[in-house]
C-alpha positions in Angstrom: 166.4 195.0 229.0 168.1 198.5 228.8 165.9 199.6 231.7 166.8 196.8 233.8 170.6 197.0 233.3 170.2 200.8 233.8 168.7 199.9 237.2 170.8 197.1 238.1 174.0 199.7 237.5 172.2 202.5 239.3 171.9 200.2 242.3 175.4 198.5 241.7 176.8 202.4 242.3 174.6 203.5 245.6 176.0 200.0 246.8 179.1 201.4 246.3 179.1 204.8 247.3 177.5 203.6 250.8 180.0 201.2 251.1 182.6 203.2 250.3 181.0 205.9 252.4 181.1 203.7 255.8 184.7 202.1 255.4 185.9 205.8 255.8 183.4 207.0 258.4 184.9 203.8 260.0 188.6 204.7 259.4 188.4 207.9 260.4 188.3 206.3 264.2 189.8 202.8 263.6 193.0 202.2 262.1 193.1 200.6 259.0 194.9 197.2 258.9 197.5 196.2 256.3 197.5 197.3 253.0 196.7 195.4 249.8 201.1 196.5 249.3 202.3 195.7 252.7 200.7 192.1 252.1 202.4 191.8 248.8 205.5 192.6 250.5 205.0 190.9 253.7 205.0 187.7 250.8 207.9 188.8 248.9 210.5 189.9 251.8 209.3 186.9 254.8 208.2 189.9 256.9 207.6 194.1 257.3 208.2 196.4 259.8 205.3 198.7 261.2 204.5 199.8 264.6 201.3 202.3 264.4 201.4 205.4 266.9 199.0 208.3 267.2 200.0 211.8 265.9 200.6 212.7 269.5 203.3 210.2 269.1 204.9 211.6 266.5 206.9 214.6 266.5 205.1 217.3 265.4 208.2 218.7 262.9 207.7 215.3 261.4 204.4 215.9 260.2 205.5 219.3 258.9 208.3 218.2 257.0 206.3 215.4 255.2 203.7 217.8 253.7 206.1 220.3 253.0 208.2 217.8 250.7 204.5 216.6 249.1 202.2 218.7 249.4 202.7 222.2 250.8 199.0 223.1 250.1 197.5 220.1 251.8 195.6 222.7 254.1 193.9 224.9 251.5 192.8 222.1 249.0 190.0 220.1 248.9 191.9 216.7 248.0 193.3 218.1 244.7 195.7 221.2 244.2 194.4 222.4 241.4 197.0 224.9 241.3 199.8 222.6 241.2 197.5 220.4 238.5 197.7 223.6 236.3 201.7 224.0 236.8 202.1 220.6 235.8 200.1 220.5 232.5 201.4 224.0 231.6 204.7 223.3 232.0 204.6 220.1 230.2 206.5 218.1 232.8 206.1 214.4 233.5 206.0 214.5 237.1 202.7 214.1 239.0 200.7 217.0 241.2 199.2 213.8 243.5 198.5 215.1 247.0 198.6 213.5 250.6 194.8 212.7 250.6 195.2 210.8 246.9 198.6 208.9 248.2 196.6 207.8 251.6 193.6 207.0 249.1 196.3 204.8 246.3 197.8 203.4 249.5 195.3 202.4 251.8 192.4 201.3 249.2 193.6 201.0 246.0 197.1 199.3 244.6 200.3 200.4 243.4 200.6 200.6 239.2 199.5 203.3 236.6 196.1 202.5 235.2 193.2 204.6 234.4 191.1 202.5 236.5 192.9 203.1 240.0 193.4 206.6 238.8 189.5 207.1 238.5 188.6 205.0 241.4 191.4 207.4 243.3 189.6 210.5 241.8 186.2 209.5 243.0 187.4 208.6 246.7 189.7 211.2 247.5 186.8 214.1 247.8 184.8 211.4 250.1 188.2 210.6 252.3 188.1 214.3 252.6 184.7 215.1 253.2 185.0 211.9 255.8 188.4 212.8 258.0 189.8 215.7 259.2 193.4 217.1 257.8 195.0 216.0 260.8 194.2 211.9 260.2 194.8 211.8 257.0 198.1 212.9 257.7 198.5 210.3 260.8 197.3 207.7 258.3 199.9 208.5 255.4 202.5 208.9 258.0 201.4 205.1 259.7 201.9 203.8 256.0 203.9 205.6 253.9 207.1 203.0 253.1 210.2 204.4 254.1 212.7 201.3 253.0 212.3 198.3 251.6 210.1 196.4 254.1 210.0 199.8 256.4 206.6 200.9 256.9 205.0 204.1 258.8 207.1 206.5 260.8 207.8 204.9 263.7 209.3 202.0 262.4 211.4 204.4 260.0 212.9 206.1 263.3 213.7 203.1 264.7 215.2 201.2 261.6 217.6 204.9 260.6 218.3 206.8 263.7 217.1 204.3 266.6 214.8 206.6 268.0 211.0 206.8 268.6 208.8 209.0 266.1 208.3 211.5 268.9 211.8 211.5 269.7 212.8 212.7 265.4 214.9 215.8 265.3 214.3 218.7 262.2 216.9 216.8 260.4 216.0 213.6 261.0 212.8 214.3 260.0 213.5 216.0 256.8 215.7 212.8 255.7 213.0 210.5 255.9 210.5 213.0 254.1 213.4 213.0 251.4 213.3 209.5 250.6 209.7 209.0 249.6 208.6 208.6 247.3 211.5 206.4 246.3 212.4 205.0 249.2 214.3 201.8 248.1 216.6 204.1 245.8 217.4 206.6 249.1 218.6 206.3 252.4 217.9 208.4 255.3 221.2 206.8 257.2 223.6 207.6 254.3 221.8 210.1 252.4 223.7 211.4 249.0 224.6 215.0 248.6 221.2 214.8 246.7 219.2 213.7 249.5 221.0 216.1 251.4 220.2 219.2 249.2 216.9 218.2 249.4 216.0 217.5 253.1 217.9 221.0 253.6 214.5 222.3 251.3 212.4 220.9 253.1 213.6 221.4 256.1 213.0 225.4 255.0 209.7 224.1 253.5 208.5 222.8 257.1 209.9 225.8 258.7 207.9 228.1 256.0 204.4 226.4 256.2 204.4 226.5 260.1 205.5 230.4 260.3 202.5 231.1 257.4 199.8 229.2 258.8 199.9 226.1 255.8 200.5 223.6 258.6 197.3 225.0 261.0 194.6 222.2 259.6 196.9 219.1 261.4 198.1 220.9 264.1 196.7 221.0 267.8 
């Protein structure tokens, strides 16, 4: 009996890892469709906003300013910052270390919620997501479905709903506004921002400026 369950699990996980292992090989070139949120949303609000574009439709200071505001060492780590990891726990702080490639991995596969389940099922899947795209489409994933307002999702539609513009068309400021609002983006706005959100999108406005001068923004970058 103990065999046979031992085996049954053993098969239960290849099944898994190979299907896992094919939905990202397939994502890397196909775009994923809506998320298990956006659906939840689409139910609650009537309706969403998303219009998907490419990252050569998106200004490229737009990219820079998003990993800059959450996760500045997006190209040196491996899906994990183990650095920042450290900081946290050191320091004792509650906030989180979570990187682009886990919030693409939470958003696209997994649900919205603490639990130890999503946060193991996020640790095992980040290093294949990794492994599986390049730097650059995770970041033109995250950016395609990131939630910028309440009903506001992916980059394109954020330009359009704050500043009336297309994603390619986002200024330095305009794009460091909508980086500022995640990841609360029903508390913030990038229209009216408070001298909060101000203060901040001033950082990383430096931040995007920083990691392009250094080389930190080379991985998603033609």
């Amino acid at each position: 009996m103990r065999r046979w369950l031992r085996r049954w699990v053993l098969w239960f996980l290849l099944v898994s890892v190979l299907v896992t292992s094919g939905v990202l090989i397939a994502h890397r070139f196909l775009d994923p469709g809506a998320t298990l949120y956006m659906k939840q949303e689409r139910h609650r609000l009537g309706h969403i906003r998303q219009d998907w574009v490419p990252m050569s439709r998106i200004a490229p200071v737009m990219a820079r300013s998003v990993v800059a505001a959450e996760d500045a060492n997006f190209c040196t780590h491996w899906g994990f910052d183990m650095k920042a990891i450290r900081q946290v726990v050191e320091s004792g702080q509650a906030r989180g270390a979570s990187t682009l490639s886990q919030q693409t991995v939470k958003n696209v596969y997994l649900w919205h919620g603490r639990s130890y389940l999503r946060k193991a099922l996020e640790a095992v899947i980040t290093p294949m997501l990794e492994a599986a795209w390049p730097k650059r489409r995770i970041v033109e994933v995250y950016l395609n479905i990131a939630e910028f307002d309440e009903g506001v999702f992916g980059v394109e539609a954020a330009a359009q709903h704050y500043f009336g513009v297309s994603a390619a068309k986002l200024s330095a400021t305009q794009a460091a506004r909508l980086a500022a609002v995640l990841p609360a983006p029903k508390d913030r706005s990038a229209r009216n921002p408070t001298p909060r959100l101000r203060k901040r999108a001033a950082s990383i406005m430096d931040g995007a400026a920083t990691i392009r001068r250094d080389g930190r923004a080379a991985c998603f970058e033609d």
